[in-house]
C-alpha positions in Angstrom: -4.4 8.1 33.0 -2.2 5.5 34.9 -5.7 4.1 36.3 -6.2 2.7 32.5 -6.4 -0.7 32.4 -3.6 -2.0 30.3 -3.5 -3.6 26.9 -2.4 -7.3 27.5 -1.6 -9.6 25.0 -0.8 -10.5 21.8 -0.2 -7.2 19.1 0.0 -7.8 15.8 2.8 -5.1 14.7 0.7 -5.0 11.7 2.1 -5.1 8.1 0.8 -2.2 5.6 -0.8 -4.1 2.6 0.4 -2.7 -1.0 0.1 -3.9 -4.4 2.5 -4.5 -6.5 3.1 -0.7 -7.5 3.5 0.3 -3.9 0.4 2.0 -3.3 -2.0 1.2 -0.1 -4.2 -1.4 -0.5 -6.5 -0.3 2.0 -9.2 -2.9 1.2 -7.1 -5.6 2.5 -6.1 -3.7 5.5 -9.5 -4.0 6.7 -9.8 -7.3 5.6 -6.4 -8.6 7.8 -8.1 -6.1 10.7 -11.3 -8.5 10.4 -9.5 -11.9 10.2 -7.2 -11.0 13.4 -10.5 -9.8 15.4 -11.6 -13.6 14.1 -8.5 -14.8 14.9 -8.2 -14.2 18.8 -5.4 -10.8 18.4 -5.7 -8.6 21.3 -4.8 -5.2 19.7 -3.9 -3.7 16.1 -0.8 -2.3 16.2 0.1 0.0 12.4 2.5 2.0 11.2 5.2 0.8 13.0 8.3 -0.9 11.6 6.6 -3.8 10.3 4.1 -1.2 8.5 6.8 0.7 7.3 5.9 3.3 9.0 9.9 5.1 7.3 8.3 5.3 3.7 4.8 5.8 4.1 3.7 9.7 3.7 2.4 11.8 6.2 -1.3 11.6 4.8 -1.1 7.7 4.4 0.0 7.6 7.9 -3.0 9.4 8.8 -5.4 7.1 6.6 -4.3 3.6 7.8 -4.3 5.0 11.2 -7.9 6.0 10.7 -9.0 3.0 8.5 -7.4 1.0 11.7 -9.6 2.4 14.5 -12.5 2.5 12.0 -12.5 -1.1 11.1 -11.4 -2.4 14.6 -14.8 -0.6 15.8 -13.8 -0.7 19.5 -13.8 -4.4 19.1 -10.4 -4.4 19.9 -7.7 -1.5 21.0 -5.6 0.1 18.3 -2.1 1.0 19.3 -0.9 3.8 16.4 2.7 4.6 15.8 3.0 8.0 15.9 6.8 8.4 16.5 9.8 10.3 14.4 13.2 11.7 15.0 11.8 15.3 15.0 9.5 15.9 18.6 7.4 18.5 16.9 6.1 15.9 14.3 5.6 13.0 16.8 3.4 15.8 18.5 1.7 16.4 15.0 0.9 12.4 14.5 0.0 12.0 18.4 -3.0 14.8 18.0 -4.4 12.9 15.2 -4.1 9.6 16.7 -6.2 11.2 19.5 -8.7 13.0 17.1 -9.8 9.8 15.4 -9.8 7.5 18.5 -7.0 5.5 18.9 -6.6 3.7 22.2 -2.8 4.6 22.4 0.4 5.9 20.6 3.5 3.9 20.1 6.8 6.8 20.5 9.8 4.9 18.6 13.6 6.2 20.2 13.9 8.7 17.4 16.6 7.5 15.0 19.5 8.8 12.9 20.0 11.8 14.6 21.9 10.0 17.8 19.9 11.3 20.5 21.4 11.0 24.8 19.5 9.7 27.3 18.6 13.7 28.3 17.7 14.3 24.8 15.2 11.0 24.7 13.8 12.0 28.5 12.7 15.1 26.9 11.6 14.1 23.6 8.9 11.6 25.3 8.2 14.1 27.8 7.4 16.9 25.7 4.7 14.3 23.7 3.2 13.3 26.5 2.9 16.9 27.9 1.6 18.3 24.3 -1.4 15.3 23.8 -3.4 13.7 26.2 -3.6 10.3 24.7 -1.7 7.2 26.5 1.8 6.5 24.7 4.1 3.5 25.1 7.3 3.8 24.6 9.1 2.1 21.9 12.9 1.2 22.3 14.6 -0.7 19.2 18.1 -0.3 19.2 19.1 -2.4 16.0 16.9 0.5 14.2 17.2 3.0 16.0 21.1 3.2 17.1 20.1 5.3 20.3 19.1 2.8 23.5 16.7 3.5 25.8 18.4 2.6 28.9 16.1 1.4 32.4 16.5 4.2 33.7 15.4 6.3 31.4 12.7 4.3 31.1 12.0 4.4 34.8 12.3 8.6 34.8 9.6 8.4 31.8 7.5 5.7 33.4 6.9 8.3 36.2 5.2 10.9 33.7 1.6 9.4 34.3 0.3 9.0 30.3 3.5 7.4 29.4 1.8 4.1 30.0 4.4 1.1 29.0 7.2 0.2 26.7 7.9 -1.7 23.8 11.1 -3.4 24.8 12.2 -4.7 21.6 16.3 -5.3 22.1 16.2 -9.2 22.9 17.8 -8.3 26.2 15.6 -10.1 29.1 17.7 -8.6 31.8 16.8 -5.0 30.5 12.9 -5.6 31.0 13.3 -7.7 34.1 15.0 -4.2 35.9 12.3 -2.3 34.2 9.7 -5.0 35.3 11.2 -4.8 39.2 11.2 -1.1 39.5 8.8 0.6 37.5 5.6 2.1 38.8 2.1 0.0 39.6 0.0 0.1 35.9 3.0 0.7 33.5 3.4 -2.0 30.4 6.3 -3.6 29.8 6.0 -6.1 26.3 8.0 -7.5 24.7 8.9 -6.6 20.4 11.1 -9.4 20.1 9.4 -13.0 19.6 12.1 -15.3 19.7 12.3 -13.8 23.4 8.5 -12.9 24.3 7.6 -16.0 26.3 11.0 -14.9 28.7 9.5 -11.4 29.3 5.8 -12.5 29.8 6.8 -14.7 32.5 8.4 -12.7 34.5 5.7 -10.6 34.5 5.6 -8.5 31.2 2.0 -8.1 30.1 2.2 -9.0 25.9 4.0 -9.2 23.3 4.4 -6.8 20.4 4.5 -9.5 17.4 5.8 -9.8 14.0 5.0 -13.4 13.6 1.0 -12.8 14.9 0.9 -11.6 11.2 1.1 -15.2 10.1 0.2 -17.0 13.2 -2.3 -15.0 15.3 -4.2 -18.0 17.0 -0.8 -19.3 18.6 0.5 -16.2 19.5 -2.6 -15.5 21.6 -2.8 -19.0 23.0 0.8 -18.0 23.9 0.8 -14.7 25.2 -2.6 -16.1 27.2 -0.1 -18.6 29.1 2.9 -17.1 29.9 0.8 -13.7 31.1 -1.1 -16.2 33.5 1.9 -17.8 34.6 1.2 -21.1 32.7 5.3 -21.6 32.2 4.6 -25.8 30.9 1.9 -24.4 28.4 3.8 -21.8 27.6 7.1 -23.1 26.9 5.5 -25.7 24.6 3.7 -22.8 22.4 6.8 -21.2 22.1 8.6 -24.3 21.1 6.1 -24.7 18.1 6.7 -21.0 16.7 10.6 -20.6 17.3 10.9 -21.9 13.6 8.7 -19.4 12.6 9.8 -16.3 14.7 13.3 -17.2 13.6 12.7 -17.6 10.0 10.5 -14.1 9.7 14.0 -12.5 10.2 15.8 -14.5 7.5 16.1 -11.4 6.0 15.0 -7.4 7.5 11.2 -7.2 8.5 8.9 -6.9 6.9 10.4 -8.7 3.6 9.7 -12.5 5.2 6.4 -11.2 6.7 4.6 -9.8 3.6 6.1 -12.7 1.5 4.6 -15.0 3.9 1.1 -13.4 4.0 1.3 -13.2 0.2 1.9 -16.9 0.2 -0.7 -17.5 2.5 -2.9 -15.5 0.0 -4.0 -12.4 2.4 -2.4 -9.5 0.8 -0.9 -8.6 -2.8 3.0 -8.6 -2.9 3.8 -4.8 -2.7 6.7 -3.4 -0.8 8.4 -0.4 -0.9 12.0 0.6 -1.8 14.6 0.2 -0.3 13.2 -3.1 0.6 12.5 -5.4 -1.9 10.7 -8.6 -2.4 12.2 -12.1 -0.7 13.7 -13.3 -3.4 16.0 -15.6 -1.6 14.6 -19.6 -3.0 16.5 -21.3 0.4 14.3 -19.0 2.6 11.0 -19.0 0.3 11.2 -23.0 1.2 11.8 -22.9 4.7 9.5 -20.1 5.4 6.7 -22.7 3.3 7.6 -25.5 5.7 7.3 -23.3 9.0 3.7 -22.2 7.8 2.9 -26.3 6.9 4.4 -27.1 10.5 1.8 -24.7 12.1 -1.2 -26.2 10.0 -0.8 -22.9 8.1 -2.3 -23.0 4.5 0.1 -21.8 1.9 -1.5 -21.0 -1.6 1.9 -20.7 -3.6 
């Protein structure tokens, strides 16, 4: 499965659209799936942290997975998030990723229960031994409180359909050892975007991107230079959109996210508890001006 060609480029870490009583609003799912196709994103990434992937249910996981690969039609890869803190559940979500077609899992470092390195070794290897379906790795250690350390990564990156990793801890010197010593056809992108262009340029093949979900023309054009090398072109994207990527984490994702796209008119303003609306009238502002700066339309 190594042969695999991997998926380069700009993800959209995809938010879940709800209305305003925190049900799924399926319909506009399919709509932002369409509009990113239009739009120049590389692959659909759900359920992950910027779909709330922690208070979704198990048979909503299932549907906007499948509504996912359904809409994206092959057009595009869809990368499903599939992880948990309990192995035998990750195993349950990777089987259905595989039964409805999606192109690849993302395995976040289970969280809350403090696993070791051993503990994540064998977590990720016992997924990728259960279900035949590529899997990257997903390592976010602000979430998660466990780290996925290089090597770790490296032991995992030998176990042939763990395919790449999510590298989402800001910490370029971490993917650069990962980039230098891990096998020929294994993924490294970047989950942080106020660091993405770093990673890309030393080698890393995309970016997994919060701030594609507003911006998904310049985070293409982006990710397209730095993966080619294109470090002028690059650096001046990235200059336009560190407002932005800054300004999405005024508060925890995917609050500034889904109040931005609501702004911008593409989804209702649903959002589930524990996280609540942004509510905040300094960020509201500066998060309108970001989007102007871009050439963004902002209904309200």
């Amino acid at each position: 499965m190594r042969g695999m060609n991997p998926i380069t480029g700009s993800i959209v870490a995809l938010v879940t659209p709800m209305f305003e009583d925190g049900s799924v609003d399926f319909d506009s799912l399919r709509s932002l799936i369409e509009w990113h196709i239009s739009e120049g994103t590389d692959c659909i990434g759900v359920v992950g942290t910027s779909g709330e992937s922690p208070t979704v249910n198990v048979q909503e996981h299932r549907d906007i997975i499948r509504a996912a690969v359904e809409q994206a039609k092959g057009r595009v890869p869809v990368m499903a998030g599939a992880g948990a803190n309990s192995t035998a559940e990750a195993i349950e979500l990777s089987h259905f990723c595989k039964e409805v077609g999606a192109n690849c899992t993302l395995q976040v470092v289970p969280y809350y229960n403090k696993p070791t390195q051993e503990g994540m070794y064998r977590h990720f290897r016992a997924i990728a031994e259960a279900v035949d379906i590529p899997m990257v790795l997903y390592n976010v250690p602000g979430r998660t409180v466990a780290d996925l350390q290089a090597e770790t990564v490296l032991r995992l990156a030998e176990i042939p359909n763990i395919v790449g990793i999510k590298e989402a801890s800001g910490n370029i010197d971490r993917a650069a050892q990962i980039l230098r010593a891990a096998p020929e056809g294994f993924a490294v992108y970047s989950g942080d975007d106020p660091t993405a262009v770093a990673l890309m340029l030393l080698g890393g093949h995309g970016n997994v991107s919060v701030t594609a979900n507003v911006a998904p023309r310049q985070m293409h054009a982006l990710c397209t230079a730095a993966i080619a090398g294109h470090a002028k072109e690059a650096a001046q994207l990235h200059f336009k959109l560190m407002d932005i990527n800054r300004l999405l984490f005024a508060e925890p994702n995917p609050i500034p996210v889904k109040w931005a796209l609501q702004a911008m008119g593409k989804i209702a303003g649903g959002i589930r508890l524990p996280l609540t609306p942004l509510s905040n009238a300094e960020h509201q502002q500066a998060l309108r001006a970001a989007l102007s700066a871009l050439g963004i339309p902002v209904l309200h």
